[in-house]
C-alpha positions as CSV (number, residue, x, y, z in Angstrom):
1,X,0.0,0.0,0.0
2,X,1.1,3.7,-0.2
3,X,1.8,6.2,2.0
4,X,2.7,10.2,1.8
5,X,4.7,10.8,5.5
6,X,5.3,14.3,6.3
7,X,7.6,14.9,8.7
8,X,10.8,12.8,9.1
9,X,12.0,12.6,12.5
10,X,13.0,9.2,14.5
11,X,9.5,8.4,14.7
12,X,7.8,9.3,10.9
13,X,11.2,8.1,9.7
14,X,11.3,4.8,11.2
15,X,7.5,4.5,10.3
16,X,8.8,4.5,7.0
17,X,11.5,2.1,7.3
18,X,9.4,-0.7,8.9
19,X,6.0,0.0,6.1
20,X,9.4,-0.5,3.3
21,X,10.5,-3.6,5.2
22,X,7.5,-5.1,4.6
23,X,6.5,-3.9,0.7
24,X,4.7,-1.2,1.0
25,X,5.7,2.1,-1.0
26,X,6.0,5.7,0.7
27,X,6.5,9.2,-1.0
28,X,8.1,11.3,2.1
29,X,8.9,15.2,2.8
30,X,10.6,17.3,4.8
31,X,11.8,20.3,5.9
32,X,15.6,18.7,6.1
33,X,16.0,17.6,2.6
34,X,19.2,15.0,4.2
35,X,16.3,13.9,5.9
36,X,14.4,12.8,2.3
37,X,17.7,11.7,0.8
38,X,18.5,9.2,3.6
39,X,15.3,7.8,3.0
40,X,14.9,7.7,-1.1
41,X,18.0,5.6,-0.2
42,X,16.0,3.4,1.3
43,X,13.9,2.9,-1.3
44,X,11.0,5.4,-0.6
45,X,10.3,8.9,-3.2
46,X,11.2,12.0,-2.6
47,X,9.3,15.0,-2.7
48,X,10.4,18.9,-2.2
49,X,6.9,20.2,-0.9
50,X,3.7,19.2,0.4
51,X,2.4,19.9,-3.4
52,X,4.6,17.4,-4.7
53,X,4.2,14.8,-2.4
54,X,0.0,15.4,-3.2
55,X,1.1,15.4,-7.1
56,X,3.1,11.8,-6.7
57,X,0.3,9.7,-4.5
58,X,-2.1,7.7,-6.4
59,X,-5.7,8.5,-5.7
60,X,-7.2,7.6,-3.3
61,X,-4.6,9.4,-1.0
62,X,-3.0,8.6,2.1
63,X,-1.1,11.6,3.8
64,X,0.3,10.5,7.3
65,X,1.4,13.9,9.3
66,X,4.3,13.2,12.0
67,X,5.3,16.9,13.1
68,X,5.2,18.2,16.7
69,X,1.7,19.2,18.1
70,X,0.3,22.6,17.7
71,X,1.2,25.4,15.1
72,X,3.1,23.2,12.8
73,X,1.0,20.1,12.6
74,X,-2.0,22.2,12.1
75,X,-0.9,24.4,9.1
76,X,0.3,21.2,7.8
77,X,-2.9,19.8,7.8
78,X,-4.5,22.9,6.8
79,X,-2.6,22.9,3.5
80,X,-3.0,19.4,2.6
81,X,-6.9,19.9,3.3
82,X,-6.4,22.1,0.6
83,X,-4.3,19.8,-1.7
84,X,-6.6,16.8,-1.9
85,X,-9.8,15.7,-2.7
86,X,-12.8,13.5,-2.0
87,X,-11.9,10.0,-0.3
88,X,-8.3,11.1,0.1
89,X,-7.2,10.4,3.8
90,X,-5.0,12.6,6.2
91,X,-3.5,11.0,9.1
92,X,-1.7,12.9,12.6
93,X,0.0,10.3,13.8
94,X,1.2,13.3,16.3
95,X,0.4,14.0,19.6
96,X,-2.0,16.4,18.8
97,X,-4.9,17.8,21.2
98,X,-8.4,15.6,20.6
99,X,-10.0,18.5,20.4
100,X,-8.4,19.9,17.5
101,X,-8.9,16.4,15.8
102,X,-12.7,16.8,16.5
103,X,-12.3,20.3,14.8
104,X,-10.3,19.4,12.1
105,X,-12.5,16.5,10.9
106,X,-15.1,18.8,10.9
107,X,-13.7,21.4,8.2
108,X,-12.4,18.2,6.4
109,X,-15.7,16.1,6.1
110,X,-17.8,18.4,3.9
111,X,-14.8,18.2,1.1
112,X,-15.2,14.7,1.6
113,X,-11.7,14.1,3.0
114,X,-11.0,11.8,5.7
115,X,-9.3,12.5,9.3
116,X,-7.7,10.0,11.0
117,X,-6.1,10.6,14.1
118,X,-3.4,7.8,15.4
119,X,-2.2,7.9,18.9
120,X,1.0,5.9,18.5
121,X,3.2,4.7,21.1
122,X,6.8,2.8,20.7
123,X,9.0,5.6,20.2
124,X,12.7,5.3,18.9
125,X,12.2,1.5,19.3
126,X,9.4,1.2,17.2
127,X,11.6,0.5,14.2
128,X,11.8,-3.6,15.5
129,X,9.2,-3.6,18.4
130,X,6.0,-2.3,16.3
131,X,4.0,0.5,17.0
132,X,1.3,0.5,20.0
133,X,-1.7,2.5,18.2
134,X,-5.2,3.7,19.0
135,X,-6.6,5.1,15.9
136,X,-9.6,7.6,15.7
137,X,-12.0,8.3,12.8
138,X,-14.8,7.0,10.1
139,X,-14.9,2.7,9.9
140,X,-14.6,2.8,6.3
141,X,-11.2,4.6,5.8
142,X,-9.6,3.0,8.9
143,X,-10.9,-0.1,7.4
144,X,-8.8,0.8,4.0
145,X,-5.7,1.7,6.1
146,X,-5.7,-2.0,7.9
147,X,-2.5,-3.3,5.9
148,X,-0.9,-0.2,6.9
149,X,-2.0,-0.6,10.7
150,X,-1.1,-4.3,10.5
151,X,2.3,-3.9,9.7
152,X,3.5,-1.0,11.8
153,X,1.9,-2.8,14.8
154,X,4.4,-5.3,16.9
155,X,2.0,-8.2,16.6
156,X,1.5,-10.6,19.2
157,X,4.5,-11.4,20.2
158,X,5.1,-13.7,22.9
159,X,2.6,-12.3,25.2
160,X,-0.5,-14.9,26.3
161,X,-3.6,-14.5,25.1
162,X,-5.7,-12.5,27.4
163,X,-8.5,-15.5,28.7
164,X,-12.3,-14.4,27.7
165,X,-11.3,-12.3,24.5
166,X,-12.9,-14.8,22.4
167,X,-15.1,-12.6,19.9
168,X,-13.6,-9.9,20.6
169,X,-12.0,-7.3,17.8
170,X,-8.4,-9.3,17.2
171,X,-7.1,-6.0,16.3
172,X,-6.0,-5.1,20.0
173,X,-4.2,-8.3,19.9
174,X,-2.4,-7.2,17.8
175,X,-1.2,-4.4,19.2
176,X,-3.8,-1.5,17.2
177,X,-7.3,-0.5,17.6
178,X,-10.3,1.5,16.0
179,X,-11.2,3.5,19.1
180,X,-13.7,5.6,17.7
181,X,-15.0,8.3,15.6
182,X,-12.4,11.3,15.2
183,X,-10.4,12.1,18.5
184,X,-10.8,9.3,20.1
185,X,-7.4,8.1,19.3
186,X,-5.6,11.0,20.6
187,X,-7.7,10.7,23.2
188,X,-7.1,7.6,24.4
189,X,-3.6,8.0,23.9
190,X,-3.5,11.0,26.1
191,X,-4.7,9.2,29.1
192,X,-2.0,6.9,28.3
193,X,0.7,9.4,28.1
194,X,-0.7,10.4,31.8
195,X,-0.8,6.6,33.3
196,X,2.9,7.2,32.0
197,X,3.8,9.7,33.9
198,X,2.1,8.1,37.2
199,X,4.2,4.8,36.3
200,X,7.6,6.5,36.4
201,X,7.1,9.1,39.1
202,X,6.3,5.5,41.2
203,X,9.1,4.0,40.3
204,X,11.6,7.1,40.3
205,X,10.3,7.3,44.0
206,X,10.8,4.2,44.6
207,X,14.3,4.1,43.8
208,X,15.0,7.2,45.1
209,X,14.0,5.9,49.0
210,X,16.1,2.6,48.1
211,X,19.3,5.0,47.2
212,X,18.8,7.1,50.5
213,X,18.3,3.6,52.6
214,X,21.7,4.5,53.7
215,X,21.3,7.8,54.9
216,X,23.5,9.1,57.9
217,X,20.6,10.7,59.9
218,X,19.2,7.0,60.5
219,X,19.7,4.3,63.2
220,X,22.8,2.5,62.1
221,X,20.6,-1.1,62.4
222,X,18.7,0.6,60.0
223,X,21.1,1.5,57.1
224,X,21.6,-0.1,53.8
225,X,24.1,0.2,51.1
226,X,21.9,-1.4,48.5
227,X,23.0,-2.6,44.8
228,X,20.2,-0.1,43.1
229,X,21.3,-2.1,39.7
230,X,21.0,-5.0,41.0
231,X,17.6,-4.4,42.6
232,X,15.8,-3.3,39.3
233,X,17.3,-5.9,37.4
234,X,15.6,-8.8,40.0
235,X,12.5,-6.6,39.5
236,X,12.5,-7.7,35.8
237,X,12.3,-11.1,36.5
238,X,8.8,-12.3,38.0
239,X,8.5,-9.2,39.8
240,X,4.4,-8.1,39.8
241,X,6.5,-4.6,38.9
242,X,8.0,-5.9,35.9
243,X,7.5,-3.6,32.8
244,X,9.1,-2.7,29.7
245,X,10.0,1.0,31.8
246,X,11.8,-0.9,34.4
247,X,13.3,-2.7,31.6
248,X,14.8,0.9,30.7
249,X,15.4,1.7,34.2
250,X,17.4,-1.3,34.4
251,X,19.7,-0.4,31.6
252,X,20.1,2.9,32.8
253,X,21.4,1.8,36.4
254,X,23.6,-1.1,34.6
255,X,25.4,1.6,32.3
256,X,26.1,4.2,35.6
257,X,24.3,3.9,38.5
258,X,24.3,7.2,39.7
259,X,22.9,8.6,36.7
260,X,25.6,11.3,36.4
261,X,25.0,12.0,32.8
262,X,21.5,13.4,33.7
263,X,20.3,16.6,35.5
264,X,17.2,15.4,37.1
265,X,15.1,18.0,34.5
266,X,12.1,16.4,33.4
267,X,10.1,18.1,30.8
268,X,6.4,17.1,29.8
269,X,5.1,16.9,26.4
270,X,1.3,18.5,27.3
271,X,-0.3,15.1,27.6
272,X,-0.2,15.1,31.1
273,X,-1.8,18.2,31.4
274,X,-4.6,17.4,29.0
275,X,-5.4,14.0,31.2
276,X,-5.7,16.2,33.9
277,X,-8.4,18.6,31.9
278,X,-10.2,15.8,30.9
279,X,-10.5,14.2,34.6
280,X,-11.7,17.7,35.6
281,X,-14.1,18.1,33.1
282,X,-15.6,14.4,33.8
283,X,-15.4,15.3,37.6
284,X,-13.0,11.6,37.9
285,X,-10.2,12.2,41.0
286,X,-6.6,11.5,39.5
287,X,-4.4,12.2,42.5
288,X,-1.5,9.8,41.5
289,X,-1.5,11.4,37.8
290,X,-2.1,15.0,39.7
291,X,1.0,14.4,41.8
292,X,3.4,12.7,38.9
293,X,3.1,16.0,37.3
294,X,3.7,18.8,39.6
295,X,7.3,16.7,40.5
296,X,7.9,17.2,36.6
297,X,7.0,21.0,37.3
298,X,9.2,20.8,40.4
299,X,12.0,19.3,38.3
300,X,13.2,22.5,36.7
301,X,13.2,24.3,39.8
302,X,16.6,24.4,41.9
303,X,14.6,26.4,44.5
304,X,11.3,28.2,44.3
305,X,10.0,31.0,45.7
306,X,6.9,28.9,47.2
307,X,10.3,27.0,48.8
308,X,11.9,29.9,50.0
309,X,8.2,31.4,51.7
310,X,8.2,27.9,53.4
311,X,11.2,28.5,54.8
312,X,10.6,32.1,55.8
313,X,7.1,31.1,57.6
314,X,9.1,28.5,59.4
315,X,11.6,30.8,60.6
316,X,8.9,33.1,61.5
317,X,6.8,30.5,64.0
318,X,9.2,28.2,65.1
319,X,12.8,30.1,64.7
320,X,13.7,27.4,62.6
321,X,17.1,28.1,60.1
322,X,17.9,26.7,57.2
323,X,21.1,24.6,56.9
324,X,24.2,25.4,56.0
């Protein structure tokens, strides 16, 4: 099958790479025209604008956008809304706000144009894993987009069949599913980026109270020099903790395990924030997705001034002083 990707980074390129693997045909653009040449090298088409790329695709179109969320993603679809025509399909495999899916759709449908919007997890690995991807928009052009679907997504793997599926859409199975009408991919993928960031905050904390286990200020009986890579790489193995994040974490401890190549600066893609929205707007309490992403907010802070008020209210009541 073919597919127009706009937007060549390690994601929309590796897209590319695995939909090549497996005989399928892409026309690809970007701004970095290395970025093209690496992959016509590969096999896929150039093109040196978004007008082009539209020009080389057989009708009926596929256009899969892969740019950062917000301004650029949405001119980008803007243009290409203007480009093609009836039945043609544009994809934001982005991380893009559901909203503006829902939106977008909207100006696209009365030109007849599709909007599919792909939530699509497996980042730089994707390449050999597969992509994890919950996919919004109409039945019928998802339905036409299956071979593409089917190959980016990692399959079954080794992982056991879930008992009382039987019935049930085999799609998710393998690793994709039809979510819903437009949005509904993004969406769903949003609440996953938030369960994300609950996941590592928990283990970050974790770790963090095993690596102070041998602070000064406790009882001596109490003290313990701990192997931190050793701990996370037992976790792997039978552990009800055991994920493919602690696999990372793992690796991380095994190559240094005080982490000196990192300054503790956690930045957050929006995701987390629009999780958060939504649970307000549905009145559903997330305290542990609440929490996970204030600490990234309290991450790029060496000390604030709601740190430094603390302090002065605590000198104020109790004559306390801060150390030295």
């Amino acid at each position: 099958m073919q597919l127009g990707m706009i937007g060549l980074g390690r994601m929309g390129a590796n897209i590319v790479r695995r939909l090549l693997r497996d005989g399928h045909s892409a026309v690809v653009f970007d701004q970095n025209p290395e970025a093209v040449a690496a992959l016509v090298a590969e096999g896929a088409t150039g093109a040196a604008s978004l007008e082009e790329l539209v020009e080389t695709l057989s009708a009926p179109r596929t256009a899969w956008v892969m740019l950062p969320a917000g301004a650029i993603t949405e001119a980008t679809v803007a243009k290409l809304g203007g480009l093609m025509q009836s039945d043609d399909v544009i994809i934001d495999g982005g991380n893009s706000f559901y909203k503006d899916d829902i939106r977008r759709a909207g100006a696209l449908t009365p030109k007849g144009i599709h909007y599919v919007d792909v939530g699509t997890s497996g980042g730089v690995w994707g390449l050999e894993r597969g992509y994890c991807m919950m996919i919004g928009g109409d039945a019928p052009a998802v339905a036409r987009l299956d071979p593409i679907f089917k190959t980016l997504a990692p399959g079954p793997g080794t992982i056991p069949k879930t008992p009382g599926r039987e019935g049930r859409d085999p799609r998710a199975e393998q690793g994709y599913i039809h979510a819903g009408p437009s949005g509904a991919g993004h969406f769903v993928k949003m609440v996953h980026n938030g369960i994300e960031y609950g996941l590592m905050q928990a283990y970050a904390e974790g770790f963090d109270i095993l690596k102070h286990a041998n602070a000064p200020e406790l009882p001596e009986a109490q003290r313990f020099d701990l192997n931190i890579g050793d701990i996370a790489e037992v976790w792997r193995r039978g552990s009800v903790v055991s994920s493919w994040l602690l696999d990372l974490t793992a690796g991380a401890l095994a190559g240094d395990e005080n982490l000196t190549d990192f300054s503790g600066f956690v930045a957050d893609s929006g995701e987390g924030r629009w999780t958060l929205n939504a649970a307000i707007e549905e009145s559903v309490p997330a305290n542990v997705l609440s929490a996970a992403l204030y600490a990234r907010f309290r991450s790029r802070e060496d000390a604030s001034y709601a740190d430094k008020l603390l302090s002065a209210m605590r000198k104020g009541f109790g004559g306390h002083q801060e150390p030295k």
